[in-house]
N, C-alpha and C positions, 0 to 999 in steps of 0.2 A: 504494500500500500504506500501509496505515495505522498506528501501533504504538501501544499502551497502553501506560501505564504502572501495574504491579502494585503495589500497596503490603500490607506484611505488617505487621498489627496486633497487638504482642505486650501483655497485661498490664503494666503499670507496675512490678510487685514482680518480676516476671522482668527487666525491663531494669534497674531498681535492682539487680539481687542480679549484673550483671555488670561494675557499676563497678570497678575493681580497681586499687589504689593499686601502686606498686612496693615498696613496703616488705610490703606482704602476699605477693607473691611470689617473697620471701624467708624467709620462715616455712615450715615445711613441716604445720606442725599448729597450728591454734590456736583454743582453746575459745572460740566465741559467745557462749552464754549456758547454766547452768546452775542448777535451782532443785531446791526440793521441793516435790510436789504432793499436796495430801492426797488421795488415792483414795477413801478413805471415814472413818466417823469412826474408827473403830481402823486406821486404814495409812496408809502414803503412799509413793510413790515418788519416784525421783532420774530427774529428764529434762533433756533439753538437745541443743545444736547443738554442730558444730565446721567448722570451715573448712581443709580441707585443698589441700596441692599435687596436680596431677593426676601423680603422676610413672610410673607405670605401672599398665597397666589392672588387675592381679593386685596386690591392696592386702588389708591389714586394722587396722583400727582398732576400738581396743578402750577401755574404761575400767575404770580400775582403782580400787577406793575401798574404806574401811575405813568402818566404824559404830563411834562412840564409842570407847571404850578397849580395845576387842575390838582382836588381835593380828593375827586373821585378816584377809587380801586377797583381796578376791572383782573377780571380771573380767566381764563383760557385753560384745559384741559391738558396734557403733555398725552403723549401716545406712545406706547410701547414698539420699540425699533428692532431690539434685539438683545442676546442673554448670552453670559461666558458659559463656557465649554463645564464649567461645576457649578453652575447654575446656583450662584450665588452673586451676580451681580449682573444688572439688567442696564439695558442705556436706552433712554425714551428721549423723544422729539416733542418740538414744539413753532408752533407759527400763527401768529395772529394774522388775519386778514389784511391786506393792506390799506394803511390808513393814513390818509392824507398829512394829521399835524403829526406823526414821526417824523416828516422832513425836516419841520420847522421846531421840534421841541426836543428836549434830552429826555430818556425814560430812568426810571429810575425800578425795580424790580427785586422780587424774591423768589425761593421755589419753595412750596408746600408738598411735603409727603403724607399720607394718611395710610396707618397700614395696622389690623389688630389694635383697634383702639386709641393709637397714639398717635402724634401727629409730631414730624419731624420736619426743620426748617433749614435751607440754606440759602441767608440772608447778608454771606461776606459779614462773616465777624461783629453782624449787629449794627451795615451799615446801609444794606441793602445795595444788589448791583446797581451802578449808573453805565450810560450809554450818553456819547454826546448828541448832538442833533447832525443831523448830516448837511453839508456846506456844501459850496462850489467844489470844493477839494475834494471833497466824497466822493462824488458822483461818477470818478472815474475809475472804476473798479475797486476802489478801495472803499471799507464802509467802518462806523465806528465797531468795536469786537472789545468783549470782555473775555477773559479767562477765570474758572473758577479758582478760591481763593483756600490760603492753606492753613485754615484756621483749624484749632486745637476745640475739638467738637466736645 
């Protein structure tokens, strides 16, 4: 009897996205990356990643952000993208529709986890992310970008 051996060939950016430090599974929520994307030339929308724990399958993670000096808090849902290889850390999207005062105004934003009861936040160290307003300069391929922050959770 003979046996082979199988080999399973996965993409490189799938094996990269399951390297997974100890200090990251520690965190229960933490923003990847977040910018502004101009959608057309009067709009733009707020998009971005986040890295969550896997801690139960019945989860919701949300974003929360204000536009400019406006008082009001608007929330948009995140969406599950995809999960490391030990299915212990998951990375969800997010995109608001595009909207006109993004151009004109800097946002200011947090992430809400909701997961068994408890609700987890990553709010940059209590200061909440900002994003500038996008300019002349923006608009050509470059747009404002936050990176998440390495605060001691």
């Amino acid at each position: 009897m003979s046996f082979k051996k199988k080999f399973i060939i996965l993409p490189i950016y799938f094996l990269l996205s399951t390297i997974v430090s100890a200090n990251d599974l520690n965190i229960p929520v933490k923003l990847i990356k977040a910018e502004i994307d101009q959608a057309c030339s009067s709009c733009a929308s707020l998009t971005g990643t986040i890295q969550i724990q896997n801690i139960n399958f019945i989860k919701k993670v949300t974003i929360v952000f204000q536009i400019g000096s406006d008082n009001t808090w608007y929330e948009i849902p995140a969406i599950f993208s995809s999960i490391s290889l030990n299915k212990k850390l998951e990375v969800w999207s997010f995109s608001t529709r595009s909207l006109s005062n993004l151009l004109n105004e800097a946002v200011q934003f947090a992430i809400k986890y909701e997961v068994d009861g408890a609700t987890y936040w990553d709010n940059n160290c209590n200061q909440n992310y900002h994003l500038d307003k996008l300019s002349a300069s923006n608009t050509e391929g470059s747009s404002p970008v936050v990176f998440g922050s390495e605060c001691n959770f």
